[in-house]
C-alpha positions as CSV (number, residue, x, y, z in Angstrom):
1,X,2.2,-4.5,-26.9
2,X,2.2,-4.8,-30.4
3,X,5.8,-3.8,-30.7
4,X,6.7,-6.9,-28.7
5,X,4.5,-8.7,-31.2
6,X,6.5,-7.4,-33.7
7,X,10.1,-7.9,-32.2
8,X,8.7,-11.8,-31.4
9,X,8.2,-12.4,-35.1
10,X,11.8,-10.8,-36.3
11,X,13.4,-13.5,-33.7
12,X,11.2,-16.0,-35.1
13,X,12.5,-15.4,-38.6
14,X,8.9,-14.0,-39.7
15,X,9.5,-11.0,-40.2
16,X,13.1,-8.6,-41.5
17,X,12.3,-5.5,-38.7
18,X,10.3,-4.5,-36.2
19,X,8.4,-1.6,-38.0
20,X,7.3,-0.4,-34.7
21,X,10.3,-0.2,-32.7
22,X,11.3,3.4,-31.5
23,X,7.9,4.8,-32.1
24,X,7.4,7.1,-29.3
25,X,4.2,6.9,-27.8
26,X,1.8,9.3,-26.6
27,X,1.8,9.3,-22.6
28,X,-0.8,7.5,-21.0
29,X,-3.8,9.7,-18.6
30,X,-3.9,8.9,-15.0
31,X,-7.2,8.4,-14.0
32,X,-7.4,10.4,-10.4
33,X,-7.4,8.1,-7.3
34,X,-9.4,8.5,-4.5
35,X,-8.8,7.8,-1.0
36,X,-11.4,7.6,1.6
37,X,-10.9,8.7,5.1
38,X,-11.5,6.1,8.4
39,X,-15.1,7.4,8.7
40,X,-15.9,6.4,5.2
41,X,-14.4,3.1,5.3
42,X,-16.3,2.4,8.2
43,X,-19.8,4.1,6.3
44,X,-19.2,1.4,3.5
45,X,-18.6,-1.2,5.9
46,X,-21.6,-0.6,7.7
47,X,-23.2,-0.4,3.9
48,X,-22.2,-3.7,3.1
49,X,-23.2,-5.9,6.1
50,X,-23.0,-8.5,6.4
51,X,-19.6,-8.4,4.3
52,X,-18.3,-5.2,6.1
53,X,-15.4,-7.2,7.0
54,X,-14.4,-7.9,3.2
55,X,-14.7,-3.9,3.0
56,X,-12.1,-3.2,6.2
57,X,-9.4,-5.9,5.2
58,X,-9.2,-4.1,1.7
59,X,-9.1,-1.1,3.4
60,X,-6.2,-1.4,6.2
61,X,-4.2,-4.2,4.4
62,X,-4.3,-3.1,0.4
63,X,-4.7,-6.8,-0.8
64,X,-5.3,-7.0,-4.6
65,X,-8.7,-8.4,-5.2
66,X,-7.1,-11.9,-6.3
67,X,-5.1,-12.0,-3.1
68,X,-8.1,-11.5,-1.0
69,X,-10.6,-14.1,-2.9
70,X,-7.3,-16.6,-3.0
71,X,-6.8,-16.1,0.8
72,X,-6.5,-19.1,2.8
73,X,-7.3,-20.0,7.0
74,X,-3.3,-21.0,7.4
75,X,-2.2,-18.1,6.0
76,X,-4.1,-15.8,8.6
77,X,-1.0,-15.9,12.0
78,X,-3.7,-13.6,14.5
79,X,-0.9,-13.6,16.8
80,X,1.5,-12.5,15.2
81,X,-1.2,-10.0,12.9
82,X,0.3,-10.9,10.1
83,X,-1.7,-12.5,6.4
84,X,0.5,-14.5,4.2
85,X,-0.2,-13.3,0.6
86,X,1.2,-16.5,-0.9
87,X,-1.8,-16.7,-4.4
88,X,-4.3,-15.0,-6.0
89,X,-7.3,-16.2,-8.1
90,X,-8.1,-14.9,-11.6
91,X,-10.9,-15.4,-13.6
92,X,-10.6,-16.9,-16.9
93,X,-13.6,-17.7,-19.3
94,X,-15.8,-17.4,-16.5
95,X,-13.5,-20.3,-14.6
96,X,-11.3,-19.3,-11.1
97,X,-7.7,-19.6,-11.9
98,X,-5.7,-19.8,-8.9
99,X,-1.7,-19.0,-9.1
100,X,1.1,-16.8,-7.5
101,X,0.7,-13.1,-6.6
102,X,1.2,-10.4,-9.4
103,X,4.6,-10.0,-8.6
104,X,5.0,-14.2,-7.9
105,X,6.6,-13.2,-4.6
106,X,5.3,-14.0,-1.1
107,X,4.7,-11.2,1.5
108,X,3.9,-10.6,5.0
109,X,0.7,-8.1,5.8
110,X,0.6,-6.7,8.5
111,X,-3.2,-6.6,10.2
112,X,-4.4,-3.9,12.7
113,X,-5.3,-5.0,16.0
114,X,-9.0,-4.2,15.6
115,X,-9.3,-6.6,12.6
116,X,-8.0,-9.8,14.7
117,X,-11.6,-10.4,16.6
118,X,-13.5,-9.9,13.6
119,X,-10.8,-12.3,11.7
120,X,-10.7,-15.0,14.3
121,X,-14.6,-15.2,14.2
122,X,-14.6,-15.9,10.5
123,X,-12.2,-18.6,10.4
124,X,-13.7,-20.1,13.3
125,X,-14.3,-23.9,12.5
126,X,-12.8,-23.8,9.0
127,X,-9.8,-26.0,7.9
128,X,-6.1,-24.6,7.2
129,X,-7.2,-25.4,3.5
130,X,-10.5,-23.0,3.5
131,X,-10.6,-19.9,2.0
132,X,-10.9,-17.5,4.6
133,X,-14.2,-15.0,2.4
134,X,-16.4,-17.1,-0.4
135,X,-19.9,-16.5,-1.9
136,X,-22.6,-17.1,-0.3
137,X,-22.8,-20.6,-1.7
138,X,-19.1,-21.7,-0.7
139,X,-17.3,-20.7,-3.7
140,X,-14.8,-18.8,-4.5
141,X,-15.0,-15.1,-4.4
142,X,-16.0,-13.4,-7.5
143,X,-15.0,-9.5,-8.5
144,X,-18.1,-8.6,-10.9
145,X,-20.4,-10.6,-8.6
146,X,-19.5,-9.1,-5.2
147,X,-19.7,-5.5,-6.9
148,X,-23.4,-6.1,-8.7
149,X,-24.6,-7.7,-5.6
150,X,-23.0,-5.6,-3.0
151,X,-20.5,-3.2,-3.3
152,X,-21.9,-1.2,-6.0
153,X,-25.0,-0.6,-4.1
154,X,-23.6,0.0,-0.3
155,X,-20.9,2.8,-2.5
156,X,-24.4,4.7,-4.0
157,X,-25.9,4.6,-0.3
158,X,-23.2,6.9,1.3
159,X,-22.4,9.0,-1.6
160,X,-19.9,7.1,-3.4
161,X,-20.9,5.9,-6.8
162,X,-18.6,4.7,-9.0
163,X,-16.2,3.9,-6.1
164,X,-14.1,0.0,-6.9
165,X,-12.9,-2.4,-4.5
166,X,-9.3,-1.6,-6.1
167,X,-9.8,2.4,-4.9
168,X,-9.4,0.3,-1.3
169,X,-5.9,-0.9,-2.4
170,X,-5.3,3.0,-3.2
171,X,-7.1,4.1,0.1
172,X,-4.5,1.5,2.4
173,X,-1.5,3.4,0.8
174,X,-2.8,6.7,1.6
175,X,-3.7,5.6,5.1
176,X,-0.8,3.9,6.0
177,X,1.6,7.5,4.4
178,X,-0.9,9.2,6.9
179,X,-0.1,7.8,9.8
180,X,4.1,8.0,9.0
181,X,4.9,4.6,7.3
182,X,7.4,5.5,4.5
183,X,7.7,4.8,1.2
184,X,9.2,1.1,1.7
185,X,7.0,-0.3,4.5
186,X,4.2,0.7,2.1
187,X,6.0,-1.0,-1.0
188,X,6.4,-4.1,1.0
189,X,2.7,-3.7,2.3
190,X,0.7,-3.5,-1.2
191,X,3.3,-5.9,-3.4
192,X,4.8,-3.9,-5.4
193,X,8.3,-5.2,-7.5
194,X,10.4,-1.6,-6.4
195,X,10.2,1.6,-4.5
196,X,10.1,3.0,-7.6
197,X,7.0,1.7,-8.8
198,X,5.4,3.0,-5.2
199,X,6.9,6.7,-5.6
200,X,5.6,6.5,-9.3
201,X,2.1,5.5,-8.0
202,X,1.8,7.6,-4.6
203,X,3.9,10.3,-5.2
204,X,1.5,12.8,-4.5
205,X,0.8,10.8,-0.8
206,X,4.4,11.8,0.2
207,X,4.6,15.6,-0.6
208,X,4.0,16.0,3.2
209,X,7.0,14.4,3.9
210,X,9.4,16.9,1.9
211,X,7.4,19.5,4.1
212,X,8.0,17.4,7.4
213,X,11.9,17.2,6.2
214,X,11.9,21.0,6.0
215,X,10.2,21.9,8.8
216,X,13.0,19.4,10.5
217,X,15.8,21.1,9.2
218,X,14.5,24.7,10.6
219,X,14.2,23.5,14.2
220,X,17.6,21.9,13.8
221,X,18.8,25.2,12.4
222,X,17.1,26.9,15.0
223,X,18.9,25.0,17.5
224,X,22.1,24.6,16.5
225,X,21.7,29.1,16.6
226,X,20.2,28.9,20.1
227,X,23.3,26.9,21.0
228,X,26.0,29.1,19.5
229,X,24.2,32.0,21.4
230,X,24.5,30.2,24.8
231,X,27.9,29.1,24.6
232,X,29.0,32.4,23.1
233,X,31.9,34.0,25.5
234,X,31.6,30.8,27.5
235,X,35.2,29.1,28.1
236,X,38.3,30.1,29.7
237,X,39.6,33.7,28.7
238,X,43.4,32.1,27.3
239,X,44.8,35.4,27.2
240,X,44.4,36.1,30.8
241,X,45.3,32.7,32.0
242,X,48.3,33.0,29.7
243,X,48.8,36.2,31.8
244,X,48.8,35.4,35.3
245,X,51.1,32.3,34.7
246,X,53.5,35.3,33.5
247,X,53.1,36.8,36.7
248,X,53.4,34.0,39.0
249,X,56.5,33.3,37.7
């Protein structure tokens, strides 16, 4: 950051060089992600009535924080199970900012089947306009607030202090690898600008796969050998056909 400082004031003619261009940096530690199971998501849900449902959205749909509090009744399609992540609200000097997603693209979400009921009952009587989770007062959903007032404390209760509402984002990922989606449905599913960036981020989440791809190959292996033995001898014998033509004629 303070490189690009730097550069900004040599194209603005305030400074001759960019002192701190080329300095290589000293790599950055990886804080280690968790990922809860089904049965815990459902033990925090439970944990954080009556805003369990906050809890499972995070959960099976990885929406940034911002895109869940900036969520919006027309943007929820229950037939189609499907939440258009169209904004996201920051906070800025205490005041909701409201603008386009981190990457300022659109996306689809797909939602689970078992979320729909629970969905349709919460947008019941609202306007297209309405956000679709606010305070208890109406306004807008608030990170720090919904944490110290019920996240935190439904985390400590099953074992899981410290736990964020962004470890959900992590937990969707490693849910949705789990049950086979691959590296681009999940890109597409959290937001993120590349395939890349998801690899660089969940890498570890599809080491199975290289496994799955090896254990494919032996079977193919296998039966591409199982098939060599079977046909093996199998065919007509030229020689002797070649033979009894002579014969015959």
């Amino acid at each position: 950051m303070f490189s690009l400082l730097l550069a900004l004031a040599v194209r603005n003619g305030q400074l001759t060089r960019n002192v701190a261009a080329g300095v290589r940096l000293p790599r950055v530690g990886r804080a280690e992600k968790v990922f809860l199971t089904h049965a815990q998501v459902a033990e925090l849900a439970a944990a954080a009535e009556p805003h369990g449902l906050i809890v499972r959205v995070l959960a099976y749909t990885g929406l940034r924080w911002g895109e869940l509090a900036a969520l919006r009744v027309r943007r929820v399609d229950l037939v189609k199970r499907r939440l258009l992540v169209a904004e996201s609200v920051t906070e800025v000097n205490g005041r909701a900012v409201f603008g386009t997603p981190k990457t300022h693209q659109r996306r689809s979400v797909p939602l689970p089947r078992f979320l729909v009921e629970p969905m349709a009952a919460q947008i019941t009587g609202r306007s297209g306009d309405d956000l679709v989770f606010t305070s208890p007062g109406g306004d807008v959903l608030r990170n720090n607030n919904f944490r110290r007032r019920v996240f935190d404390r439904a985390a400590e209760s099953i074992g899981l202090a410290g736990l964020t509402p962004h470890e959900l984002r992590h937990t969707a990922a490693s849910l949705a690898v789990a049950e086979g989606a691959n590296v681009k449905a999940v890109q597409r599913m959290l937001g993120h600008a590349s395939a890349a960036m998801t690899l660089d981020v969940y890498a570890d989440l599809f080491e199975d796969d290289l496994d799955q791809v090896a254990d494919r190959l032996d079977r193919a292996a296998g039966r591409a050998a199982a098939d060599s033995v079977r046909t093996e001898g199998v065919g007509p014998d030229l020689d002797a056909v070649r033979s009894g033509r002579r014969q015959h004629g």
